[in-house]
C-alpha positions as CSV (number, residue, x, y, z in Angstrom):
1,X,-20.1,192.0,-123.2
2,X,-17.2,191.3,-121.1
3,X,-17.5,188.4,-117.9
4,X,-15.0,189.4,-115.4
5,X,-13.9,186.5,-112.7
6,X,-15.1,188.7,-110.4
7,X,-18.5,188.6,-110.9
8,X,-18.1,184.7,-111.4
9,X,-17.1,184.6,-107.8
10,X,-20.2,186.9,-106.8
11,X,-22.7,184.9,-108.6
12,X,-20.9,181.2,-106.9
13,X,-21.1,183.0,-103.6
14,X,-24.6,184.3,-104.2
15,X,-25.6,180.6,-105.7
16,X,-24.2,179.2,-102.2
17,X,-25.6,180.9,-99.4
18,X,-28.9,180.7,-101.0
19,X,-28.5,177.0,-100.9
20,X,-27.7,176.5,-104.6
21,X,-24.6,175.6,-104.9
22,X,-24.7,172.0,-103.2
23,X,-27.8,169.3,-102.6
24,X,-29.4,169.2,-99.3
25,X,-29.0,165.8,-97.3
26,X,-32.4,165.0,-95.1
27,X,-29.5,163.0,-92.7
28,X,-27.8,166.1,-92.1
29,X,-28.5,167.5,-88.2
30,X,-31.7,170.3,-88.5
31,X,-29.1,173.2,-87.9
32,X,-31.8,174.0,-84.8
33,X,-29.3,171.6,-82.6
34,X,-26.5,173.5,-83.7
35,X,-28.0,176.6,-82.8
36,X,-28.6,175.0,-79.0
37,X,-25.4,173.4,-78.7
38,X,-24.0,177.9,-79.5
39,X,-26.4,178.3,-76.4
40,X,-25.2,176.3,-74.2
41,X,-21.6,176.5,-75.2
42,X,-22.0,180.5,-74.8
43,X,-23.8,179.6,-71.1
44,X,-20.7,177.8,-70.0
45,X,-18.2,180.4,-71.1
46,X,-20.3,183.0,-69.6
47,X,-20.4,181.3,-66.4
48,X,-16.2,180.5,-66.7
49,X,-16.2,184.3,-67.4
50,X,-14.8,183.6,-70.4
51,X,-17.1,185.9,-72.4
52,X,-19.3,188.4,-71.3
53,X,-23.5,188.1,-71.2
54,X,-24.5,189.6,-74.8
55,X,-27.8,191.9,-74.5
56,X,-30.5,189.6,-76.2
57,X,-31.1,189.9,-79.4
58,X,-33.6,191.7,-81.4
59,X,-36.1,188.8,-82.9
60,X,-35.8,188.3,-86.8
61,X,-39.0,190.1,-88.1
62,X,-40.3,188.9,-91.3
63,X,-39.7,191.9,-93.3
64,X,-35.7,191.3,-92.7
65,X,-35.4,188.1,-94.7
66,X,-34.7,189.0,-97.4
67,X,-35.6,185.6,-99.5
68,X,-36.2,181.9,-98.7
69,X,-34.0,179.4,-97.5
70,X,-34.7,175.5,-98.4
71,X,-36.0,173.6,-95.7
72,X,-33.4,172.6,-92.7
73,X,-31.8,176.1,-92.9
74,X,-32.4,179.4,-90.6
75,X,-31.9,183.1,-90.6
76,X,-29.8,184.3,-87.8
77,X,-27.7,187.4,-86.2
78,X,-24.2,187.1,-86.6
79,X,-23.9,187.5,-83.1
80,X,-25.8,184.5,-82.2
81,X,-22.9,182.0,-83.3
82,X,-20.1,184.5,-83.3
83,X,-17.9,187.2,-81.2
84,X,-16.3,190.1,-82.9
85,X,-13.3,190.9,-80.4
86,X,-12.3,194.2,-80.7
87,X,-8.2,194.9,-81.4
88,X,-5.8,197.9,-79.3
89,X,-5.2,201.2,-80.5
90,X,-2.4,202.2,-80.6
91,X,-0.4,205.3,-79.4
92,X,2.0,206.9,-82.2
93,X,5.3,205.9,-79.6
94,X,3.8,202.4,-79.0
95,X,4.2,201.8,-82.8
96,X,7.6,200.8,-83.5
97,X,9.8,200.3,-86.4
98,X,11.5,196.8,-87.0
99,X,13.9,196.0,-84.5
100,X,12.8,198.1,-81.9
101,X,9.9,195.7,-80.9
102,X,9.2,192.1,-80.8
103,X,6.3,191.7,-82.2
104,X,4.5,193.0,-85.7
105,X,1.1,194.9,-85.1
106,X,-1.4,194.0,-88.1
107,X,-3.0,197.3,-89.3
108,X,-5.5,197.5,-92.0
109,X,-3.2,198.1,-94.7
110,X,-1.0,195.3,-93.8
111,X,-4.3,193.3,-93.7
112,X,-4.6,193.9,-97.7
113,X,-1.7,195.6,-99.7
114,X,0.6,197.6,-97.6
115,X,4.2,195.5,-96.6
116,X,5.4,198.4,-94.3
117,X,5.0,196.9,-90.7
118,X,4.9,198.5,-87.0
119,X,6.2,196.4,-83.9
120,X,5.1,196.3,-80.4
121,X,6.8,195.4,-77.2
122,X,4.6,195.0,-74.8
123,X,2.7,192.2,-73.3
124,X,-1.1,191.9,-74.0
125,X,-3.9,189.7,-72.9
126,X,-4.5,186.6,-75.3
127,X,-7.1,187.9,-77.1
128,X,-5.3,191.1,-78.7
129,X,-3.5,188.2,-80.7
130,X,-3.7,186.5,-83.6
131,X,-2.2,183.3,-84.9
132,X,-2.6,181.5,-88.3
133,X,-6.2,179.8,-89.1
134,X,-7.8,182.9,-87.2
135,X,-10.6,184.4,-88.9
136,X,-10.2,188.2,-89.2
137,X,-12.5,191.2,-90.5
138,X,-11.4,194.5,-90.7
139,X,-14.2,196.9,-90.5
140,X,-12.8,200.6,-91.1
141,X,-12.5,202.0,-95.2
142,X,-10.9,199.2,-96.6
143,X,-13.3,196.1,-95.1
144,X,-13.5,192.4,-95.2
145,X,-13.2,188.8,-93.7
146,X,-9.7,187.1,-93.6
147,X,-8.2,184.1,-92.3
148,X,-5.2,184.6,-91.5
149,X,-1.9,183.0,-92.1
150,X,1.1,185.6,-91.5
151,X,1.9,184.4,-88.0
152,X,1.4,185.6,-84.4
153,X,0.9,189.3,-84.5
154,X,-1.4,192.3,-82.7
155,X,-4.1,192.9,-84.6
156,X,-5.0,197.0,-84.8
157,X,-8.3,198.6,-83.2
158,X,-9.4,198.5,-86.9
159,X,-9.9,194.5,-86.8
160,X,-11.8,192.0,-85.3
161,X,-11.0,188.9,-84.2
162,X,-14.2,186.4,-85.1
163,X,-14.8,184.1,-82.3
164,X,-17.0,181.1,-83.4
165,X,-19.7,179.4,-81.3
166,X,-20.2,175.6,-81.7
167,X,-18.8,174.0,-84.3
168,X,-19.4,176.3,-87.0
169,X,-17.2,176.1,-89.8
170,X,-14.7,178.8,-90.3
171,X,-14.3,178.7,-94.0
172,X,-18.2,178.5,-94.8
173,X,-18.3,181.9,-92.1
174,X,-15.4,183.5,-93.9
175,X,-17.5,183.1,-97.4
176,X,-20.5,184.3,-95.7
177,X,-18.4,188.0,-94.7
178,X,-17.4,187.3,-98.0
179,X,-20.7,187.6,-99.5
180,X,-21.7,190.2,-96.8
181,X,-19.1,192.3,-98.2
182,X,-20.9,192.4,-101.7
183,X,-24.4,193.5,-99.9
184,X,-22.7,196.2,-98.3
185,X,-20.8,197.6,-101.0
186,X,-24.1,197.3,-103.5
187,X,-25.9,199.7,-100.8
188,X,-23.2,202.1,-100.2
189,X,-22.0,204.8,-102.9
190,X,-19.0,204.7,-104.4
191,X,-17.1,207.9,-102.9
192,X,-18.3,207.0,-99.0
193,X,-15.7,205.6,-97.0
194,X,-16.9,202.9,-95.4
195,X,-17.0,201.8,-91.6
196,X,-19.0,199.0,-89.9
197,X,-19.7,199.5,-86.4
198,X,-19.7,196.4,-84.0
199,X,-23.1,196.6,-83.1
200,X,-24.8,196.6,-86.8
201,X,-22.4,194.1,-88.2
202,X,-23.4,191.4,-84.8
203,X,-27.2,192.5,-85.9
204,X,-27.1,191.6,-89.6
205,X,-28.6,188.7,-90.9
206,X,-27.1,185.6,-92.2
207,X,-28.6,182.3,-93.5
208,X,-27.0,179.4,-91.7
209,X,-27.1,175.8,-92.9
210,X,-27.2,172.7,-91.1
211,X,-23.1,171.8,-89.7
212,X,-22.4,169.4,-92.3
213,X,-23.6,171.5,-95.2
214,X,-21.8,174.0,-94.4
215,X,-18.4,172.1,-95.0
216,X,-20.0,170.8,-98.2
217,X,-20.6,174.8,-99.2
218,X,-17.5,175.9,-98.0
219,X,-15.3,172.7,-100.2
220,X,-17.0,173.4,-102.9
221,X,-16.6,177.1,-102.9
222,X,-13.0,176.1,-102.3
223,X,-12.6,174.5,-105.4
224,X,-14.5,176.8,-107.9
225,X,-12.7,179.8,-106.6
226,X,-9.5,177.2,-107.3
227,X,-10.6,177.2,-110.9
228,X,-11.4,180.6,-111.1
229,X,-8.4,181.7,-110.2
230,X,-7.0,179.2,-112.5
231,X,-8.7,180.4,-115.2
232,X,-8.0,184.2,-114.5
233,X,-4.1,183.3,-114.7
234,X,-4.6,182.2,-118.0
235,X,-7.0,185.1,-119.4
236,X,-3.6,187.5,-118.0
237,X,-1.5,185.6,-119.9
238,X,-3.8,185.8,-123.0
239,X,-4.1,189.5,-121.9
240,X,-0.2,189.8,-122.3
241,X,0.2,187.9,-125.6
242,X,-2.0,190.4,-127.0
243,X,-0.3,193.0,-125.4
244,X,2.5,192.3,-126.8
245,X,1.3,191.5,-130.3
246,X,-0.1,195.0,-130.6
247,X,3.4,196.5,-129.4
248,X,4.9,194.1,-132.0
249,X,3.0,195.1,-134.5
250,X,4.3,198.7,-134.0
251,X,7.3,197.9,-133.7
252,X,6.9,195.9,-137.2
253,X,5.4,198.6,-138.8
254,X,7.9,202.0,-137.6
255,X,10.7,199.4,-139.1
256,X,9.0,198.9,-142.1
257,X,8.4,195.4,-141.8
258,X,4.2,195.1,-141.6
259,X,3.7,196.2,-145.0
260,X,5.7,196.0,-148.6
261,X,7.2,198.7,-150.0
262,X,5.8,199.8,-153.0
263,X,8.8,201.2,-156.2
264,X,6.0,203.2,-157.5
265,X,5.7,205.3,-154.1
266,X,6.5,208.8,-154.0
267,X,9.5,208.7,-151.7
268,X,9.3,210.5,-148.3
269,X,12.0,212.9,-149.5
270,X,9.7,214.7,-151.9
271,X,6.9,214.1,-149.3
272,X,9.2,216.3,-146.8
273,X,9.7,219.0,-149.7
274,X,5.9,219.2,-150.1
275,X,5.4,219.7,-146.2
276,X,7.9,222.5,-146.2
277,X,6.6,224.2,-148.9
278,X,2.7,223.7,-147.0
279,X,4.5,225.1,-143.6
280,X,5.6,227.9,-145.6
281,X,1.8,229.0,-147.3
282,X,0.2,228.5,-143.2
283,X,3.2,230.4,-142.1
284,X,2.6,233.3,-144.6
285,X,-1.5,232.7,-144.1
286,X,-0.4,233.2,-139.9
287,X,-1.9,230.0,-139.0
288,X,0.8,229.0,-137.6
289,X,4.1,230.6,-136.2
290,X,7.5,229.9,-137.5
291,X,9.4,227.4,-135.4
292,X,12.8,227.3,-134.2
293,X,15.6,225.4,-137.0
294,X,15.5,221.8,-135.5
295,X,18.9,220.2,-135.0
296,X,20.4,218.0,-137.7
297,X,20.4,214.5,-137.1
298,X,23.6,212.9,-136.2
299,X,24.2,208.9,-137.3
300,X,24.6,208.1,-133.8
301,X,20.7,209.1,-132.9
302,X,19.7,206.5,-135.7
303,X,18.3,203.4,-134.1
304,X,18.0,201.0,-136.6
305,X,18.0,200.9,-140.4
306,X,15.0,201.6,-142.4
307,X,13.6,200.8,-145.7
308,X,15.3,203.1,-148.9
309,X,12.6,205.2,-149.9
310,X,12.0,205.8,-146.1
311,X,13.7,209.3,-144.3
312,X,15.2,210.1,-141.0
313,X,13.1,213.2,-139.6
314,X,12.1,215.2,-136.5
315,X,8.6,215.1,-135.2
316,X,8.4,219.1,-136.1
317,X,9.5,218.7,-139.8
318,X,6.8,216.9,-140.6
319,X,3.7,218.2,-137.9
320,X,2.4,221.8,-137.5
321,X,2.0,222.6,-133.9
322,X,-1.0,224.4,-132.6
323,X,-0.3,225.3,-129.0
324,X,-0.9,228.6,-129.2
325,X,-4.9,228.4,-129.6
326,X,-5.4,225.9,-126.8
327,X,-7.6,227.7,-124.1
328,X,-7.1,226.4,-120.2
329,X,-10.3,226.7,-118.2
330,X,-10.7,226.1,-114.1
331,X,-12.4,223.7,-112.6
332,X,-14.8,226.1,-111.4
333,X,-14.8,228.2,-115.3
334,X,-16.0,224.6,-116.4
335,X,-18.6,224.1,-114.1
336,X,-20.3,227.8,-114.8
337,X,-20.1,226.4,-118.6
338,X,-21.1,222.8,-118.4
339,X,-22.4,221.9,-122.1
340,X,-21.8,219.0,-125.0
341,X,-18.7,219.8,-125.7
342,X,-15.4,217.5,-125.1
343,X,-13.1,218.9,-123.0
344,X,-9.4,217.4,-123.4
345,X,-6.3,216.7,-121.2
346,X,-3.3,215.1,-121.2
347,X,-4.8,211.8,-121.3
348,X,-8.4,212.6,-122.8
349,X,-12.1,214.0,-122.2
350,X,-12.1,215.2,-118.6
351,X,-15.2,217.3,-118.4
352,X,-17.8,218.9,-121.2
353,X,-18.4,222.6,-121.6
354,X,-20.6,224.8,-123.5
355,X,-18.3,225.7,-126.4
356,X,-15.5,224.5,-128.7
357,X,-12.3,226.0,-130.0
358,X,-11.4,223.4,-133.2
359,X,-13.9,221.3,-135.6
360,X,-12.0,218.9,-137.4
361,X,-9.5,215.8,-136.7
362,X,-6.5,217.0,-134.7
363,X,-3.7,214.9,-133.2
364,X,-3.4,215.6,-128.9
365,X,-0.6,214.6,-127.6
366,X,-0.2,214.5,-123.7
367,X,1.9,217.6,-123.0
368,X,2.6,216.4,-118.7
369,X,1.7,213.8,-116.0
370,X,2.7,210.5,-114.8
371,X,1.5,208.7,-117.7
372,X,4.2,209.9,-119.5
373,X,6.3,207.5,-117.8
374,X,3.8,204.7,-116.9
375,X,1.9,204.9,-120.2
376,X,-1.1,203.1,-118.7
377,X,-3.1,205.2,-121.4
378,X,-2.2,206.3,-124.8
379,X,-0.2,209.2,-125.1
380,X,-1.1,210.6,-128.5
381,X,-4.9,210.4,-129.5
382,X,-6.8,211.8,-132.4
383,X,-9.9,214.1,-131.3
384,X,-12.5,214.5,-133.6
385,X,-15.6,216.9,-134.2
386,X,-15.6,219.8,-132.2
387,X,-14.0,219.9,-128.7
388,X,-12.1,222.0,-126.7
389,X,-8.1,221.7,-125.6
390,X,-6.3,222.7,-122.0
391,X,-2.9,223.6,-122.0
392,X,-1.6,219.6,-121.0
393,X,-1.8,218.1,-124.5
394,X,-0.5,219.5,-127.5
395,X,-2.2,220.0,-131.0
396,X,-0.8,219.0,-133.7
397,X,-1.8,219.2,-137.4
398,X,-0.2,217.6,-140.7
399,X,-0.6,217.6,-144.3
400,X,-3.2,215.1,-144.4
401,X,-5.5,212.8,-142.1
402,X,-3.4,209.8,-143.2
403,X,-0.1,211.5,-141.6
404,X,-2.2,212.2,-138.0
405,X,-2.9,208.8,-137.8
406,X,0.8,207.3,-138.7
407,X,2.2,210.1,-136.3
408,X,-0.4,209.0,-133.4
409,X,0.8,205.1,-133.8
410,X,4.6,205.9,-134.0
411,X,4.4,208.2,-130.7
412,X,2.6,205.8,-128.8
413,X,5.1,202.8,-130.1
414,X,8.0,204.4,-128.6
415,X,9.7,205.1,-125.5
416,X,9.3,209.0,-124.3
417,X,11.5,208.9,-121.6
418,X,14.7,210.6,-123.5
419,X,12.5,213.7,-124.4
420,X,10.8,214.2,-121.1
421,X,11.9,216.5,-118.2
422,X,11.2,216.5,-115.0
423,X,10.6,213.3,-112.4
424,X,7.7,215.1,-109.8
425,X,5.9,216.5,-112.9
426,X,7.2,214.8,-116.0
427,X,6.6,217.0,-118.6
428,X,7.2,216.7,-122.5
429,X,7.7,220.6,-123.8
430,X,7.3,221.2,-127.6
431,X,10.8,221.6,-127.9
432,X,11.1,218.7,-126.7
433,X,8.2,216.8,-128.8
434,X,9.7,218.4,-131.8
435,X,12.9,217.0,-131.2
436,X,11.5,213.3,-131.5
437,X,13.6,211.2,-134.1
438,X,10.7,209.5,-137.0
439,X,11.1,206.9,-139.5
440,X,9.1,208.3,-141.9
441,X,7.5,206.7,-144.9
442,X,6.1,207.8,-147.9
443,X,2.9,209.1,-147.8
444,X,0.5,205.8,-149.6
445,X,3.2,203.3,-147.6
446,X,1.6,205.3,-144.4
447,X,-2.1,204.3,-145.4
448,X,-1.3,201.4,-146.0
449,X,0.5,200.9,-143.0
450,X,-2.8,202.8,-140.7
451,X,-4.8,200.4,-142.4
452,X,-2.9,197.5,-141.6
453,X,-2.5,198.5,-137.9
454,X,-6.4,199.1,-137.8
455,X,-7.3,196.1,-139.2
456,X,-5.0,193.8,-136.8
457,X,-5.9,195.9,-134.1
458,X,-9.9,195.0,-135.0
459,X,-9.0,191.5,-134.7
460,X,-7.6,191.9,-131.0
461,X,-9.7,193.8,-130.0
462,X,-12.5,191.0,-130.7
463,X,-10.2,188.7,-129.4
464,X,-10.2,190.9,-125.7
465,X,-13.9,191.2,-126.1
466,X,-15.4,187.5,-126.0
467,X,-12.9,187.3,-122.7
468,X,-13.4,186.7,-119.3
469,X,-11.2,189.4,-117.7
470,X,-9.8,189.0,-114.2
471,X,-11.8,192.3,-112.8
């Protein structure tokens, strides 16, 4: 099974604040003088009216803690050694676009992904803003600690500022939120948007060390995130190299290059003579209609130069097409016939029902979507057993198993973007899927071929699993 660097991160943050990750030192302050020196420090702001009086609070009860710290350690509220300052909202006309303000406002999407920025002119207090080194935490759907380092900005309604109380270190309280995070997410369900309210994040519990452990934790987590992040640039690049060894080894074999040719091979002339005369006997049988005359191939269409015994054909001289039994359901049909059967897509299985239209090995072919373009999934897939088909992938049939299989590599080996329509909905028509230029070999120079691709494609994947992926 598959490490990710993720989880390698959770389980050095989980090591840490349980006091795992670095040895104790008896000389370090008891972390109860810390917690005095947050007292009075928090008594002489107050009295500066620098901060306002908190409300006590609650006491710890036992049943809280939720395991044991080593000795010289103590459970606390976040509030106790911290201040969440709340940032403005905004007013739709207060938010303007660059070059009609001076400065940026920080929103939550500029706080993770998002480079589209607001600007503000007018003049706030202080504390609505934030500089580089200042530890933020955005609490509304996407959440999390940050220190910040994008310069002085005004931080959104949707962030807190995180004032710290005597002494403690920033980057040990960041990895703590960090951690906190983690907790949350295990205890909240995937589909729920999240928010964290002021009050209940400044009443959860946090295990703080003594001072000078805390900048031993926080180094050290420091320099194991270093490596892990180290390491997860080189599993991409290994990730890559075998992404691009499976593409060349597609690319190999549509050329003819993976496998020797073979004299003794039927060539794929008399293999497209023994298709048309098939097409003919299911066209007679009506199992499947009578297609349009595909257009002749011109030299100009023909990439590159293939092997001799090797043919220039269209997709739809050498496939049957079997559109016209696919059966589209709703969303609400499927749910009024949930059952064991596969139900396929464009991309794949997307629900199960209680019935199946074909039982035997098909090739589907994704008929419309995005992935079309971005081709994060494969586009051509055989399904097996018995299943049921929408109208968004096509079906396709051939003269034998060994033909599905060569067809399915070849489509997903090359670029679609000539034969599809439309940029909102991309969309590959049978016409257009017909159309599709194929370097076809004979038929035992295709097994051969499948088998090769199979068997290299064993190896990677073996290779991918005994990884440690990034997420």
């Amino acid at each position: 099974m598959s490490v990710t660097i993720e989880t390698i991160k959770q389980k050095i943050l989980e090591q840490a604040m349980r006091g795992e990750l670095v040895e104790q030192d008896p000389n370090d302050e008891p972390v109860e003088i810390l917690l005095e020196q947050i007292k009075e420090e928090k008594e002489k702001l107050i009295k500066e009216k620098k901060i306002k009086k908190q409300k006590p609070m609650q006491p710890i009860e036992e049943d809280e803690i939720p395991y044991e710290l080593p000795k010289g350690w103590q459970w606390v509220r976040l509030g106790e050694v911290a201040e969440l300052l709340n940032g403005r909202a905004y007013k739709k006309h207060e938010l303007l676009d660059e070059g009609e303000g001076r400065t940026p406002v920080l929103r939550v999407g500029n706080f993770f992904t998002n480079n589209s920025w607001y600007y503000s002119d007018l003049e706030l207090s202080d504390d609505k803003y934030c500089d580089n080194g200042d530890l933020l935490y955005a609490w509304s759907a996407s959440f999390g600690p940050k220190i910040w380092n994008g310069g002085k900005v005004i931080y959104h309604y949707h962030i807190w500022k995180v004032n710290i109380f005597g002494g403690v270190s920033k980057q040990f309280l960041y990895f703590l939120l960090l951690k906190d995070v983690i907790d949350i997410k295990d205890v909240t369900t995937g589909s729920t948007m999240i928010h964290v309210t002021k009050a209940n994040m400044e009443k959860r519990l946090f295990p703080l060390p003594p001072i000078q452990e805390q900048f031993r934790i926080a180094e050290k987590i420091k320099s194991l995130f270093s490596l892990c992040d180290k390491w997860e640039e080189e599993v991409t690049k290994q990730q890559n190299h075998l992404s691009v060894l499976r593409n060349k080894v597609l690319d190999d074999a549509m050329r003819g290059l993976l496998v020797e040719q073979d004299e003794s091979d039927e060539p794929a002339e008399k293999l497209l003579e023994k298709i048309g005369e098939e097409r003919e006997q299911l066209i007679k049988e009506k199992k499947i209609k009578k297609q349009k005359a595909l257009p002749r191939i011109e030299e100009d269409e023909i990439p590159y130069d293939i092997p001799e015994n090797w043919s220039w054909v269209r997709f739809g001289d050498v496939s049957f097409n079997r559109d016209g039994e696919r059966v589209p359901l709703s969303k609400s049909e499927r749910e009024s016939r949930s059952g064991k059967y596969d139900y396929y897509g464009a991309s794949g299985v997307i629900d199960k029902i209680d019935d199946y239209i074909f039982n035997e090995s098909l090739l589907l072919i994704g008929e419309d979507g995005a992935n079309l373009i971005r081709r994060k999934t494969p586009i051509a897939f055989i399904a097996e057993g018995e299943y049921w088909v929408n109208n968004h992938a096509h079906v396709i049939d051939a003269m034998e198993f060994t033909m599905l299989k060569f067809l399915e590599f070849y489509i997903n080996s090359i670029d679609l973007k000539p034969y599809v329509t439309g940029t909102a909905q991309p969309k590959l028509n049978q016409s257009s899927l017909n159309k599709i230029l194929i370097a076809l070999p004979p038929l035992n120079e295709q097994k051969r071929i499948v088998e090769k691709i199979e068997n290299i494609y064993e190896y990677i994947d073996q290779l991918e699993k005994h990884m440690v992926l990034p997420k």
